[in-house]
C-alpha positions in Angstrom: -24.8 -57.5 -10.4 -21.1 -56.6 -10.9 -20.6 -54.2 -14.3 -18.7 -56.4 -16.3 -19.8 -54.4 -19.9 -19.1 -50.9 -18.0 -15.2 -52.3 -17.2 -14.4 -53.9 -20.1 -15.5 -50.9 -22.1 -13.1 -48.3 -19.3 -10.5 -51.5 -20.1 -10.5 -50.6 -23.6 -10.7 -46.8 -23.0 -7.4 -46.8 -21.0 -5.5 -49.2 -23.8 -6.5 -46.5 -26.9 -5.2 -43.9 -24.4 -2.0 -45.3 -23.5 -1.3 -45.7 -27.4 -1.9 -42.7 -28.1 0.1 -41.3 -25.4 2.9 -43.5 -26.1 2.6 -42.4 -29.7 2.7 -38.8 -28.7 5.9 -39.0 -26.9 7.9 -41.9 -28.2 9.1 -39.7 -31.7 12.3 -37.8 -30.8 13.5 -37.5 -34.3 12.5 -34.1 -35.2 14.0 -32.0 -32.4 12.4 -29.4 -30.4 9.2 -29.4 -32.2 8.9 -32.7 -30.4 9.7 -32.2 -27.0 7.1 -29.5 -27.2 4.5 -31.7 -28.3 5.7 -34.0 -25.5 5.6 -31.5 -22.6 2.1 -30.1 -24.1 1.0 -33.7 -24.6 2.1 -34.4 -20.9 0.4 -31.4 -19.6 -2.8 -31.6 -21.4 -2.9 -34.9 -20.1 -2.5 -34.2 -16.5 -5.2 -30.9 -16.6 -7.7 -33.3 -18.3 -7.3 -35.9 -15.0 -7.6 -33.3 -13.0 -10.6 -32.0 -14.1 -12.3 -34.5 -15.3 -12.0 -36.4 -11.7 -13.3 -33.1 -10.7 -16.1 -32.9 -12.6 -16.9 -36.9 -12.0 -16.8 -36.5 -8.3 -19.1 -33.3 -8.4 -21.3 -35.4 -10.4 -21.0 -38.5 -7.5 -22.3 -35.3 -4.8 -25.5 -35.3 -2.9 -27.0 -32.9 -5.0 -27.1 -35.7 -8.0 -26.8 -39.1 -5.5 -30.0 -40.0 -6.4 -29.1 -40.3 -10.2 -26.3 -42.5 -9.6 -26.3 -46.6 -7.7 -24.3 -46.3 -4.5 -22.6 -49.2 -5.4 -21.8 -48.1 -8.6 -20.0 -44.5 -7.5 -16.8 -45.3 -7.7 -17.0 -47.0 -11.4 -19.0 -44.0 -12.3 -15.7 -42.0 -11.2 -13.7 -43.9 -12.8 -15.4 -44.5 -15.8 -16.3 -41.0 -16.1 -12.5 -39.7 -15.8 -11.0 -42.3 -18.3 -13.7 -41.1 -20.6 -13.5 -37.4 -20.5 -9.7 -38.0 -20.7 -9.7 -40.2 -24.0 -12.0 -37.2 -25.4 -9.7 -34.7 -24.7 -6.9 -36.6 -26.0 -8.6 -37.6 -29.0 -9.9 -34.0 -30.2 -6.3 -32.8 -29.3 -5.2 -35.3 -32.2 -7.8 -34.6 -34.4 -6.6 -31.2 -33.9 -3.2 -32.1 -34.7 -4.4 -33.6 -38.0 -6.1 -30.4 -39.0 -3.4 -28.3 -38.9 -1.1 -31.2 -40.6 -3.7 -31.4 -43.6 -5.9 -28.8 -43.4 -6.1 -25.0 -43.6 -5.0 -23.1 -39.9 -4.7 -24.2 -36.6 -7.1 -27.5 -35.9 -7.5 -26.9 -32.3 -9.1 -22.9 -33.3 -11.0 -24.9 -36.3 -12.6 -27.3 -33.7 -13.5 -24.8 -31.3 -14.7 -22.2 -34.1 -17.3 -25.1 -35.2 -18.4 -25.6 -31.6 -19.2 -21.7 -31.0 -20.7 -21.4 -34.6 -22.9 -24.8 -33.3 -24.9 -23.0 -30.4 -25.6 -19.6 -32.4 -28.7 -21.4 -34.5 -30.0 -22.3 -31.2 -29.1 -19.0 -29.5 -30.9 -17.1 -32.8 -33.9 -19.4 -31.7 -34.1 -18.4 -28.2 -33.8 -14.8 -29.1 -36.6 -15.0 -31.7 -38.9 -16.7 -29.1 -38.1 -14.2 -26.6 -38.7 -11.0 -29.1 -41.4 -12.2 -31.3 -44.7 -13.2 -29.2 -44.5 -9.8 -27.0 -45.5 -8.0 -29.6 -44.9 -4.2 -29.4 -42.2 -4.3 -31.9 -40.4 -7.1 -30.9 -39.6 -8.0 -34.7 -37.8 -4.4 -35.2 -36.0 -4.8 -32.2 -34.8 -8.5 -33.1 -33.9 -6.8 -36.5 -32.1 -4.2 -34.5 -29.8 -6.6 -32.5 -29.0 -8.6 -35.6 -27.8 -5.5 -37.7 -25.8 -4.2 -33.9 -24.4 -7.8 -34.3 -22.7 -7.3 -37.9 -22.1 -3.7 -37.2 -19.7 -5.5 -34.1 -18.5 -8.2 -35.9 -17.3 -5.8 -38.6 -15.3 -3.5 -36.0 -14.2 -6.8 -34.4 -12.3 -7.4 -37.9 -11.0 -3.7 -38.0 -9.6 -4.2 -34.7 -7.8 -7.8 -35.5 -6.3 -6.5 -39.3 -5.2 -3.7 -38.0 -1.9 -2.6 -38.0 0.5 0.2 -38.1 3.5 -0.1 -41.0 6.8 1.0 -40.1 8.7 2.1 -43.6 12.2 0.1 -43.4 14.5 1.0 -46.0 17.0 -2.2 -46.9 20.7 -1.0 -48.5 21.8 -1.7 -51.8 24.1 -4.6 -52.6 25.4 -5.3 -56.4 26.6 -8.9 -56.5 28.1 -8.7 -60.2 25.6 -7.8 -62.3 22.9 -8.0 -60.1 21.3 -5.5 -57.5 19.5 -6.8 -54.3 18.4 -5.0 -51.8 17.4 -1.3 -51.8 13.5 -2.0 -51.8 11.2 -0.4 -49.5 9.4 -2.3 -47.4 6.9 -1.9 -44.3 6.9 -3.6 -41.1 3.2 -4.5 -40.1 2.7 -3.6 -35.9 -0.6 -5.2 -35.2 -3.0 -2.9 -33.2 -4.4 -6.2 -31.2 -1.2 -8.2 -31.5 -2.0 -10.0 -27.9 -5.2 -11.7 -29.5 -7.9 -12.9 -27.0 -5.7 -14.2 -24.6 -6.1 -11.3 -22.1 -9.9 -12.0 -22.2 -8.8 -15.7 -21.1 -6.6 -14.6 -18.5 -9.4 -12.0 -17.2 -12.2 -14.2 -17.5 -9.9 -16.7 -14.9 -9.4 -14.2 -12.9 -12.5 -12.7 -12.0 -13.9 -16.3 -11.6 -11.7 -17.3 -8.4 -14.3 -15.1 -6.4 -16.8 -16.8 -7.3 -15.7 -20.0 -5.3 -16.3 -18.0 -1.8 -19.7 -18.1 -1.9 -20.3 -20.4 0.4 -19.0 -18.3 2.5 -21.7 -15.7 4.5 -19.3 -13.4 4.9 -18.4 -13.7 0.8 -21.7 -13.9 -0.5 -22.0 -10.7 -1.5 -18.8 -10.4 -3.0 -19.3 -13.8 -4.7 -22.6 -12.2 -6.3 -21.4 -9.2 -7.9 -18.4 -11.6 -9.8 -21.0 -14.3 -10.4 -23.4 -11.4 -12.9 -21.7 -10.6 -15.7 -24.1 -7.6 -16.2 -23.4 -6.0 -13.3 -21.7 -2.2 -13.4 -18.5 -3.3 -10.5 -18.0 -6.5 -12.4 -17.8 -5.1 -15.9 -15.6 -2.4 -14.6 -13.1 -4.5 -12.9 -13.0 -6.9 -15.7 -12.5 -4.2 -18.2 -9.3 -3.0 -16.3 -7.8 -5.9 -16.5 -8.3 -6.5 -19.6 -6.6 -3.9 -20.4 -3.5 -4.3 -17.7 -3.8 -8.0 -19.1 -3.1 -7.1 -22.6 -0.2 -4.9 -21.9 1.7 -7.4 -20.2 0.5 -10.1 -22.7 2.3 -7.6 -25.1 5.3 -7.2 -23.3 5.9 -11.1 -23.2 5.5 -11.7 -27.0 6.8 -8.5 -28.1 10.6 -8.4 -28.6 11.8 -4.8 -30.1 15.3 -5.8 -29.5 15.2 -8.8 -31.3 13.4 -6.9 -33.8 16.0 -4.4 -34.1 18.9 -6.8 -34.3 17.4 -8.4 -37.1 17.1 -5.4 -39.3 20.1 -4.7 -38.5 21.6 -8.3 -39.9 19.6 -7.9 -43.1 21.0 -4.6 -43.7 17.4 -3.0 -43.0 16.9 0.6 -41.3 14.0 2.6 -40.4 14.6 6.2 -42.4 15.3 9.3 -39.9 16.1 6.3 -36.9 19.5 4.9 -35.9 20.4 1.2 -35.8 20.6 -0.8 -32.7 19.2 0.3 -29.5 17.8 3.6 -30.4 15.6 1.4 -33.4 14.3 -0.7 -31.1 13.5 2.1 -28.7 11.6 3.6 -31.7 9.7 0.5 -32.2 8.8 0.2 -28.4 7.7 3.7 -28.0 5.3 3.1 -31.5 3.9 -0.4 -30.1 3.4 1.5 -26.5 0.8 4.2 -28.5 -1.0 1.5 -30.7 -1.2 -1.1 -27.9 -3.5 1.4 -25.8 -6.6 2.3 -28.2 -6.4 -1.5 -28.7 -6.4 -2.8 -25.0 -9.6 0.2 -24.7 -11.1 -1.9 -27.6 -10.6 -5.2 -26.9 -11.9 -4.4 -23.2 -14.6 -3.0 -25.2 -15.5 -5.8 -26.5 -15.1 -7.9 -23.3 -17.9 -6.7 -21.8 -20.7 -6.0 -24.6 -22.6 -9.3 -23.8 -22.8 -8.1 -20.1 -24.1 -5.0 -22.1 -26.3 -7.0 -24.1 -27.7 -8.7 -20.9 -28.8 -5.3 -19.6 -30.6 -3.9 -22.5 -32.6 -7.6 -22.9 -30.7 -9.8 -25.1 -31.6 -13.6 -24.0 -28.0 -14.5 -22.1 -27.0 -17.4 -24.8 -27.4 -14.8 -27.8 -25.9 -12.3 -25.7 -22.8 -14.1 -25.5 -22.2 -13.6 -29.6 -21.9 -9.7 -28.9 -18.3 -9.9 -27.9 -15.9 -12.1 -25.3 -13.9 -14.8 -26.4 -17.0 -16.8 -28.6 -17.0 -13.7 -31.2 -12.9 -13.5 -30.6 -12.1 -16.8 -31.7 -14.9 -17.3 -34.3 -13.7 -13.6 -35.7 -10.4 -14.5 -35.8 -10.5 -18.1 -37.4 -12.1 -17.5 -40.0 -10.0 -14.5 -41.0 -7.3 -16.4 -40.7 -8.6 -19.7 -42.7 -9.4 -17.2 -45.6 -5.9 -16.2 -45.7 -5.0 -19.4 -45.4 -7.3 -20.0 -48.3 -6.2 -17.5 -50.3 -2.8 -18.1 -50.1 -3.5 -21.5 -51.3 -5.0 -19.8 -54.4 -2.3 -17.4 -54.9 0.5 -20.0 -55.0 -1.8 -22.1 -57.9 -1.9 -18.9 -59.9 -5.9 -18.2 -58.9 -7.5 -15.6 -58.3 -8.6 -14.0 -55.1 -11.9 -15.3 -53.3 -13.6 -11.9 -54.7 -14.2 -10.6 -57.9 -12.0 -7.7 -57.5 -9.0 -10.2 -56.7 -7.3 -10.0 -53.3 -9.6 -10.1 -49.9 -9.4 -6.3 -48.8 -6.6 -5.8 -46.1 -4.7 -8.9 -46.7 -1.5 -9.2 -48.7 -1.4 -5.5 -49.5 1.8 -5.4 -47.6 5.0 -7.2 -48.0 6.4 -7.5 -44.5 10.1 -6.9 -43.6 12.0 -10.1 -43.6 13.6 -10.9 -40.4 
């Protein structure tokens, strides 16, 4: 019987995609902002093909044949790719919509809410796993939660922190009226290069992974397949830390920075303008950017640590890596976002004792 329900509904699939798509990249009137949305719009589309195709035909394999018609294989491909492809493109836009009307970036929101989704389910598994062994499996599930918040709270130290620069602006008297002059700081994040060199790592240390069906790889293929395992943590940590010094070095501009202050009439006391300013600020994000590549590859591999003192591996995953990265940093930054909001109605902070601590304390050097 042929599937007439199964291709009207990829019919109707491919029609919502190409208005979207054509949605996406028809508006030229804004300018850069929306060729950037185009080229990301035409990339995200073309990744999603490509891996949902992949993922269809690994589905349409021998190892699952016998769940899927013969007959049927290449609608379940297709099907299956159209599908995956309209999903992606759809939680992109609903990730555009967040960030148009909402608090922060919608993409982070939406995959903040899928991380925080498994952790019930991971506290579940964990509690099963501690709790009929007896022996003092309770104290040491009460252990790993309080080694959880103790992490989580370092994980904030180590995103909010920064190291302020003093930068003196001169004096200016426009008639009767003085500008300048005020002393200002200019914040140097400790972790400016975010999770991304946990991403870049993580794809890294996969590729191996894809020899083992290889004999002669096997082994090789094993040690990058367990994330507990000493070689694999090892390696990974180093490049984290490589990864987030040359992460730095791509987003980090000194010179720019230095011209800048240099337009606004700003200086950094006891430092010349110009080159030996941004030389300064450099050698300052050079220092700062170490203890923080150590920490973040830290952090990288604490659920591989977790793995090897017990922890169940979908609780362990909470102890650090890019789930307790991104959930960390989202919702530090929708509670600035938050607060912000407040501030500009004349509220209050969320606390009692006004302002959240660490945020707003320091009024940035305008560039």
């Amino acid at each position: 019987m042929f599937p007439y329900k199964l291709v009207f509904v990829v019919f109707e699939t491919v029609v919502d995609f190409f208005q979207y798509f054509n949605v996406c990249v028809s508006d030229r009137s804004i300018g850069t902002k929306i060729k950037i949305n185009q080229y990301t719009t035409y990339l995200t589309v073309g990744d999603a093909l490509l891996q949902a195709s992949a993922y269809a035909q690994y589905l349409n394999s021998p190892r699952y044949r016998h769940a899927i018609l013969l007959q049927y294989a290449f609608y379940f491909w297709l099907s299956t790719t159209v599908l995956l492809t309209a999903g992606t493109l759809f939680v992109m836009w609903l990730g555009e919509k967040i960030t148009d009307k909402g608090l922060g970036n919608g993409a982070s929101v939406i995959i903040m809410v899928g991380i925080l989704a498994r952790l019930p389910q991971a506290f579940w598994q964990e509690w099963q796993a501690k709790i009929p062994t007896g022996g003092g499996g309770l104290l040491i599930f009460v252990i790993e939660i309080a080694v959880l918040i103790a992490i989580i709270m370092g994980l904030i130290v180590l995103i909010q922190g920064v190291r302020k620069i003093p930068v003196q602006y001169a004096k200016q008297i426009v008639g009767n009226r003085q500008f300048g002059g005020a002393r200002q700081f200019l914040p140097m994040k400790v972790n400016s290069s975010g999770v991304m060199p946990i991403i870049f790592a993580q794809a890294i240390m996969f590729l191996p992974t894809l020899l083992s069906n290889f004999e002669t790889t096997q082994g090789l293929a094993r040690i990058f397949g367990d994330h507990s395992n000493f070689w694999y943590m090892l390696i990974y940590a180093v490049m984290v830390i490589g990864f987030t010094f040359l992460y730095t070095a791509l987003i980090f501009n000194p010179k720019q920075i230095a011209d800048d202050l240099k337009r606004n009439n700003g200086f950094i006391p006891g430092v010349k303008p110009g080159q030996p300013t941004a030389d300064y600020i450099g050698a300052v994000m050079d220092k700062i950017t170490l203890p923080g590549a150590i920490l973040l590859a830290i952090v990288g591999i604490l659920p591989g640590f977790a793995q090897r003192l017990g922890v169940q591996p979908a609780f362990s995953s909470f102890f650090g890596g890019t789930s307790l990265l991104i959930m960390v940093g989202v919702i530090l930054d929708t509670l600035q976002q938050i607060e912000t909001q407040l501030l500009m109605r004349q509220y209050d902070g969320l606390m009692k004792s006004g302002r959240i601590q660490g945020r707003q304390t320091v009024s940035p050097a305008s560039m």
